[in-house]
DSSP file (Angstrom, degrees, kcal/mol; ACC not computed):
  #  RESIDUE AA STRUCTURE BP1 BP2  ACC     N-H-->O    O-->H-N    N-H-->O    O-->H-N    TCO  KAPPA ALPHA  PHI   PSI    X-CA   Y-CA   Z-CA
    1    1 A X              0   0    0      0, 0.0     2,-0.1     0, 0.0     0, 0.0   0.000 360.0 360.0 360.0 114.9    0.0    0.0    0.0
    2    2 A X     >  -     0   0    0      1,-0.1     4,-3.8     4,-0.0     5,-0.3  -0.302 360.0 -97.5 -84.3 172.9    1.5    3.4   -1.0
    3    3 A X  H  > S+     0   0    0      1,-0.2     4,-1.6     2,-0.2     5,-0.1   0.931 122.3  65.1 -68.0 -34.7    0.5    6.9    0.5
    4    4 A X  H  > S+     0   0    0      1,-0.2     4,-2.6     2,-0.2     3,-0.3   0.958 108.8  48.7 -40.7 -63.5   -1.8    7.4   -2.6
    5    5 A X  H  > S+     0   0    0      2,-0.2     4,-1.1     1,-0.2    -2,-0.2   0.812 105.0  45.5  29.7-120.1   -3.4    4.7   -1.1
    6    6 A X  H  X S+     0   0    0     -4,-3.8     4,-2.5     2,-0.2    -1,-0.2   0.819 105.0  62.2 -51.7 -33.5   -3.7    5.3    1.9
    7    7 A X  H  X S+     0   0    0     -4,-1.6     4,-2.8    -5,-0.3    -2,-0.2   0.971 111.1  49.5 -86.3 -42.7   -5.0    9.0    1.2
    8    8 A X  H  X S+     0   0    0     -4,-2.6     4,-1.3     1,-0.2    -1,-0.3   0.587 102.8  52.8 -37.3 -25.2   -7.8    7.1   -0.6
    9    9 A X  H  X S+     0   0    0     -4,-1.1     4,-0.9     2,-0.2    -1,-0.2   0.831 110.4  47.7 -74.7 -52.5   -8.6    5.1    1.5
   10   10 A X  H >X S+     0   0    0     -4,-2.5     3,-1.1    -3,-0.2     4,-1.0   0.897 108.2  54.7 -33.4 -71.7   -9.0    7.6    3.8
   11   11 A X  H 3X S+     0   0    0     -4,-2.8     4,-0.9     1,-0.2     5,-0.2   0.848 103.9  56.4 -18.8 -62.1  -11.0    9.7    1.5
   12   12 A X  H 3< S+     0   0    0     -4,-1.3    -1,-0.2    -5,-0.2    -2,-0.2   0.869 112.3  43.6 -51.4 -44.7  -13.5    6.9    0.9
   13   13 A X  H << S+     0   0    0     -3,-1.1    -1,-0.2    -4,-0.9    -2,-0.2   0.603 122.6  28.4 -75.6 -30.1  -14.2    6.7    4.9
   14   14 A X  H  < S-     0   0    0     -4,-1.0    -1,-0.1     2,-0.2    -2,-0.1   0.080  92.0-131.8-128.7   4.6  -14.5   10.1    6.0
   15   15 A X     <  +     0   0    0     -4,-0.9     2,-0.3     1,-0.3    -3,-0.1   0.647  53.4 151.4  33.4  46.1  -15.6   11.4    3.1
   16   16 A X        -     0   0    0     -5,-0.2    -1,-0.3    -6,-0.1    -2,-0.2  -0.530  59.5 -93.1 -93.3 135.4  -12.9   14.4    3.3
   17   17 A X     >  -     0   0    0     -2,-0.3     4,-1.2    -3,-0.1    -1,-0.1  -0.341  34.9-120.4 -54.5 144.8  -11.7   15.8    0.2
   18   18 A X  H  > S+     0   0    0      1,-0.2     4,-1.4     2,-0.2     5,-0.3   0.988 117.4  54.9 -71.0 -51.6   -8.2   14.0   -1.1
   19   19 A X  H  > S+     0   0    0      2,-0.2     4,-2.3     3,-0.2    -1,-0.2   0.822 110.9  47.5 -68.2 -22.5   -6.2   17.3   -1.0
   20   20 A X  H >> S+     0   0    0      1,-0.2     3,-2.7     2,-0.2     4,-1.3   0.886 118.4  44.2 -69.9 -95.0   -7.4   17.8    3.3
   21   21 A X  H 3< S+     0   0    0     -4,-1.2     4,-0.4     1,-0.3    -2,-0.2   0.490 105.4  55.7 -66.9 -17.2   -6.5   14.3    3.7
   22   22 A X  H 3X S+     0   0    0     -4,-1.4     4,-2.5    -2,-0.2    -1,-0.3   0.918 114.9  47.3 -80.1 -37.8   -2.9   14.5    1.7
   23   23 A X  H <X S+     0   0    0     -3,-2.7     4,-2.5    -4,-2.3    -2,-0.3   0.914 111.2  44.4 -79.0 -18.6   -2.0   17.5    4.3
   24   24 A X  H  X S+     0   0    0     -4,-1.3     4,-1.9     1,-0.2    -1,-0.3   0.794 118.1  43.9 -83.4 -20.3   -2.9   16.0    7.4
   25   25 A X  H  4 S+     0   0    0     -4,-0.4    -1,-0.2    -5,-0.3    -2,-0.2   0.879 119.1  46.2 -91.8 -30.9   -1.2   12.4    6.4
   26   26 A X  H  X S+     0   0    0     -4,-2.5     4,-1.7     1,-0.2     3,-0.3   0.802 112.0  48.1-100.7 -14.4    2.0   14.5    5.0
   27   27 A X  H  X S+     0   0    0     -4,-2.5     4,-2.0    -5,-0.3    -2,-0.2   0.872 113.6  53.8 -85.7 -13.8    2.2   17.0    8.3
   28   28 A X  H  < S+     0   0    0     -4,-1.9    -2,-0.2     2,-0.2    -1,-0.2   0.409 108.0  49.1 -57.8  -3.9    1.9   13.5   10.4
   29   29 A X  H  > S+     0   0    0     -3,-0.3     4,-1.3     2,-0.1    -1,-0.2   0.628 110.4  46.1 -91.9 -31.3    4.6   12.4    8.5
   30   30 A X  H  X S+     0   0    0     -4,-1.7     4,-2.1     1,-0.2    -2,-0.2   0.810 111.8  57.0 -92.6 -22.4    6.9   15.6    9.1
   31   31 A X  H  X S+     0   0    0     -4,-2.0     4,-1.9     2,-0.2    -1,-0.2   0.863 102.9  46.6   1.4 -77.2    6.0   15.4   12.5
   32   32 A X  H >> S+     0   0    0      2,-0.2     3,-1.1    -5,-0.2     4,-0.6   0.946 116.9  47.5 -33.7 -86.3    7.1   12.1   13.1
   33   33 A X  H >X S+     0   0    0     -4,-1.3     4,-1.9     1,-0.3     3,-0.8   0.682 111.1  50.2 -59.9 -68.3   10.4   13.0   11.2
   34   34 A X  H 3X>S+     0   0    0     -4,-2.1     4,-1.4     1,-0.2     5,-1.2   0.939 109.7  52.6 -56.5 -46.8   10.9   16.4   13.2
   35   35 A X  H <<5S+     0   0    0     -4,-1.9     6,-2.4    -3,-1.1     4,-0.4   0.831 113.9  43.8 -39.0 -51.2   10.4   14.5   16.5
   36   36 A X  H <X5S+     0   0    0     -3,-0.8     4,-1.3    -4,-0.6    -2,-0.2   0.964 125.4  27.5 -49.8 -77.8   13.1   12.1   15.4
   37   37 A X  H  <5S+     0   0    0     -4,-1.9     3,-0.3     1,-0.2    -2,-0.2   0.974 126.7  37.1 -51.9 -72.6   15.7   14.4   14.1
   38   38 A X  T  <5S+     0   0    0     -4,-1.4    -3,-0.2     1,-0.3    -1,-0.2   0.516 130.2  23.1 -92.7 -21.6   15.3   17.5   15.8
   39   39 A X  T  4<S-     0   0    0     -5,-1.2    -1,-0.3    -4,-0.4    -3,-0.2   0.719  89.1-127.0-111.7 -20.2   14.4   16.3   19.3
   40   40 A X     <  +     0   0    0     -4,-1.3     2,-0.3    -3,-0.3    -4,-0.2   0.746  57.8 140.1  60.5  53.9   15.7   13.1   19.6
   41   41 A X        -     0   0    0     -6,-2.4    -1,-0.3    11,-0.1    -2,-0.2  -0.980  51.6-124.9-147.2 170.7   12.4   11.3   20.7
   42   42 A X        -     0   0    0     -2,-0.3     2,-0.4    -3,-0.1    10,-0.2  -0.403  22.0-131.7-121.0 147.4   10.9    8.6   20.2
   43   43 A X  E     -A   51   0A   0      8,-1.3     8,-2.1    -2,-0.2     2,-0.4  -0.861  17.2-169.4 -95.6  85.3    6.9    8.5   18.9
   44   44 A X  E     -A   50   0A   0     -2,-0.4     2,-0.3     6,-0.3     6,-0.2  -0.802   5.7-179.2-111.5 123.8    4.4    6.0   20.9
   45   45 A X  E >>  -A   49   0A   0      4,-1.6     4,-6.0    -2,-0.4     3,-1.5  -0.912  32.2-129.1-134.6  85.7    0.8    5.7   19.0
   46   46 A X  T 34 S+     0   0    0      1,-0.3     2,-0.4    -2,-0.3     4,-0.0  -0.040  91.5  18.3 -18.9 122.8   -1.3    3.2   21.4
   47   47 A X  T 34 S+     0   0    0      1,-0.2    39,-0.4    35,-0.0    -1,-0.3  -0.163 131.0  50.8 102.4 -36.9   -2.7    0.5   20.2
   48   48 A X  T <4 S-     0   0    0     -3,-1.5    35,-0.4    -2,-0.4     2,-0.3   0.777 100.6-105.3 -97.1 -46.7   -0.4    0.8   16.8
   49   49 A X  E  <  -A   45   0A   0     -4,-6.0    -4,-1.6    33,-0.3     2,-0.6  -0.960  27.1 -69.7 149.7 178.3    3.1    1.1   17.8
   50   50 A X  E     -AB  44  81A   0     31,-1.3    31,-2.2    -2,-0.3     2,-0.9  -0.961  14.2-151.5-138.5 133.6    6.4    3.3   18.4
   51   51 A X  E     +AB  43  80A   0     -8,-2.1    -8,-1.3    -2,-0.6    29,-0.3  -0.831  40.0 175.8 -81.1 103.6    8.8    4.9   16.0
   52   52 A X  E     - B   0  79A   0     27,-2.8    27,-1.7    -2,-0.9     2,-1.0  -0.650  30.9-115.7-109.7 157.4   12.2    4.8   18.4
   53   53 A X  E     - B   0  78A   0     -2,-0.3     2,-0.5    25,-0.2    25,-0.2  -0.835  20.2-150.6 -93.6 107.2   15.6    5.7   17.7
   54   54 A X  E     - B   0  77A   0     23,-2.6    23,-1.5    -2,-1.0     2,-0.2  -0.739   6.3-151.2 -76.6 113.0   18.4    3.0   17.8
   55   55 A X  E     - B   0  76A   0     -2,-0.5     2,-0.4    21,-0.2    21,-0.2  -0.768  16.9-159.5-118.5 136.4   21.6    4.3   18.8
   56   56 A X  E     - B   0  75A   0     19,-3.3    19,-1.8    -2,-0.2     3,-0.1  -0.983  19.4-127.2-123.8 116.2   24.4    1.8   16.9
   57   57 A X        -     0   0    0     -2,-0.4    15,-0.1    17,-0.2    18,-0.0  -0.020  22.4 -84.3 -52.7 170.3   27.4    1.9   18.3
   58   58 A X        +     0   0    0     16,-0.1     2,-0.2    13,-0.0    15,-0.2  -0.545  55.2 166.4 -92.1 145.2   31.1    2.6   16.8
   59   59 A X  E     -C   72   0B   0     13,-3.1    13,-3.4    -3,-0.1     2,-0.4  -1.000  37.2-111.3-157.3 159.2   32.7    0.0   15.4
   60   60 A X  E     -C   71   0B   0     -2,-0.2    11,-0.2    11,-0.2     2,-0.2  -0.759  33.9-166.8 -91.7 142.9   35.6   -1.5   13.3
   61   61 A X        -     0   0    0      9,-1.7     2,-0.5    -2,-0.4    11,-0.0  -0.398  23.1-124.1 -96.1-173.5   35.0   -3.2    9.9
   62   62 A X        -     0   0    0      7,-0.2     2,-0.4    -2,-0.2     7,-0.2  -0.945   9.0-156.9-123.2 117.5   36.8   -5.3    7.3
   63   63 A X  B  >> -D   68   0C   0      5,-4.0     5,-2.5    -2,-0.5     4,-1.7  -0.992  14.0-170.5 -97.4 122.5   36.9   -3.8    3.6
   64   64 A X  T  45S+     0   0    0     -2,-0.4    -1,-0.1     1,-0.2     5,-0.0   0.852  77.9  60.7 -83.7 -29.6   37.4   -7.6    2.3
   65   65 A X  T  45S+     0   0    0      1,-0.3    -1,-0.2    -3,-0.1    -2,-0.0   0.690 120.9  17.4 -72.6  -0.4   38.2   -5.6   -1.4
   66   66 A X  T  45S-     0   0    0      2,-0.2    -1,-0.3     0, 0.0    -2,-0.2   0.695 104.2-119.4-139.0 -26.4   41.0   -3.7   -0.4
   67   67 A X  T  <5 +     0   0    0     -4,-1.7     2,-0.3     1,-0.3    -3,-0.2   0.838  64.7 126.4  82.1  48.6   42.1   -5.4    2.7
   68   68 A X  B   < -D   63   0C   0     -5,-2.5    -5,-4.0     0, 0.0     2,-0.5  -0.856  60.9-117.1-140.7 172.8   41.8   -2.8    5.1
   69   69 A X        -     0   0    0     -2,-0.3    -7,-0.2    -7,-0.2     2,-0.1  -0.918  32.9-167.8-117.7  91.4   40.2   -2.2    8.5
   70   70 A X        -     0   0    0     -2,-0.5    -9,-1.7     1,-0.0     2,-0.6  -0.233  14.0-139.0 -58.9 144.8   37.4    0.7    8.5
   71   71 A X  E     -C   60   0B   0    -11,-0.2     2,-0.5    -2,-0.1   -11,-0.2  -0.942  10.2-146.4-133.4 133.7   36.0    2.1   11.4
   72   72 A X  E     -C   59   0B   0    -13,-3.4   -13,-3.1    -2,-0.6     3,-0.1  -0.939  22.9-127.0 -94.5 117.4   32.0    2.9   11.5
   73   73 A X        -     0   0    0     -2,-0.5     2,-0.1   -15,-0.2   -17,-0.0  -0.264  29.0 -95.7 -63.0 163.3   31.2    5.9   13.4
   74   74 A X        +     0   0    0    -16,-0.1     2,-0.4   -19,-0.0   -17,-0.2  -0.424  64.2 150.0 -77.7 142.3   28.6    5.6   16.2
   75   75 A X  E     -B   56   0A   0    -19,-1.8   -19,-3.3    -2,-0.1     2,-0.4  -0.937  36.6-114.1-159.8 167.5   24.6    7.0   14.4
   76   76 A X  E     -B   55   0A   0     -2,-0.4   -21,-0.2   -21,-0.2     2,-0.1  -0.973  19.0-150.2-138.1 137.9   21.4    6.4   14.9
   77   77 A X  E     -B   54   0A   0    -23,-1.5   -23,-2.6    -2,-0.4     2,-0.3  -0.304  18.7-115.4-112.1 148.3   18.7    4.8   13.1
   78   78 A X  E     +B   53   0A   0    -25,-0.2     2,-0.3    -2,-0.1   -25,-0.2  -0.702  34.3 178.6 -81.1 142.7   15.1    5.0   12.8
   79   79 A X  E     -B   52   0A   0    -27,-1.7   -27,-2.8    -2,-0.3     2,-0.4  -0.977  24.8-158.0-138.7 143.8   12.3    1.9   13.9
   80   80 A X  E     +B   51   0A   0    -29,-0.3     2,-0.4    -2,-0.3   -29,-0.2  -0.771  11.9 178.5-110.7 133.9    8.9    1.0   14.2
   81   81 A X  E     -B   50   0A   0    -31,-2.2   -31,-1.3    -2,-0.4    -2,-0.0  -0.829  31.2-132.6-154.7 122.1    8.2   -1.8   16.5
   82   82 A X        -     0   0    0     -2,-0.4   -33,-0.3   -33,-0.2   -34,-0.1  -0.232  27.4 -92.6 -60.2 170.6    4.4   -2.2   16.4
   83   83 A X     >  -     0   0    0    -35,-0.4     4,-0.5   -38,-0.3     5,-0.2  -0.116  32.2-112.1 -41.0 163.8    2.2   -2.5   19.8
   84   84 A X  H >> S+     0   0    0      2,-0.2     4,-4.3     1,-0.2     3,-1.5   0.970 118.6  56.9 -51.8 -77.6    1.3   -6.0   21.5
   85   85 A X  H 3> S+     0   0    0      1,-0.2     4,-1.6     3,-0.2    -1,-0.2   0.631 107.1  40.0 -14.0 -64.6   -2.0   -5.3   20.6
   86   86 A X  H 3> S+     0   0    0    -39,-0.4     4,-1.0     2,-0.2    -1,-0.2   0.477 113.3  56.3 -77.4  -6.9   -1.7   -4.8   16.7
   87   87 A X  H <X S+     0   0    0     -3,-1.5     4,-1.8    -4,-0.5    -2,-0.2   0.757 108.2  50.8 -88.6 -40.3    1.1   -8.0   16.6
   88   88 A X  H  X>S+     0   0    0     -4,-4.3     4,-1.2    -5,-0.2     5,-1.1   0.994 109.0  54.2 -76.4 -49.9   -2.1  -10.3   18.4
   89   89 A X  H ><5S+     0   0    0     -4,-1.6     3,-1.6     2,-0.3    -1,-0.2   0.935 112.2  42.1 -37.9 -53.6   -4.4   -8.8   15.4
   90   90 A X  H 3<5S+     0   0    0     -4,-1.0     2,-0.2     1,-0.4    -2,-0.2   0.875 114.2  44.6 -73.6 -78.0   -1.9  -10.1   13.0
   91   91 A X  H 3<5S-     0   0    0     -4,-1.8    -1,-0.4     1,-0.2    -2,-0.3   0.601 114.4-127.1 -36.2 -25.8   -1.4  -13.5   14.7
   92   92 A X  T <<5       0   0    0     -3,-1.6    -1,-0.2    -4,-1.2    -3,-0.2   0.535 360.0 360.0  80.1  33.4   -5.7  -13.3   15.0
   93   93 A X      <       0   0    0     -5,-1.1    -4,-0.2    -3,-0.0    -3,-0.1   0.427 360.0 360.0 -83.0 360.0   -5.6  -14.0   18.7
């Protein structure tokens, strides 16, 4: 399912115009996204699930094509890990 989608889907349900429903779905995406970057916190939606930050530590690599030992700096990464709730939907308990 793509955002087009979604914003149909939407459309269909609530019977909101597509261009109302594209802004609210694309400032709930830059939301998210500002929260992440700019604040460095993590997004909790009950019942759905939490967007968190994963902080990866620094580390050394192997470049196997040149033979050399790289070092990865420490960053952090974005993740959804749905609710309890929505994971028993999908299993259908």
């Amino acid at each position: 399912m793509t955002k087009a989608d979604i914003i149909s889907e939407i459309t269909e349900q609530t019977g909101l115009q597509k261009k109302e429903v594209a802004i609210v779905i694309e400032s709930f995406m830059e939301t998210v996204k500002k929260c992440m970057l700019e604040k460095k916190e993590n997004v909790y939606l009950r019942g759905f699930g939490s967007f968190i930050i994963k902080h990866r530590a620094a580390k050394t690599a192997r470049d196997i094509g040149k033979n050399t030992t790289i070092t990865i700096a420490a960053h952090d990464l974005p993740s959804f890990k749905p609710a309890k709730a929505f994971v028993d939907e999908m299993k259908g308990e």
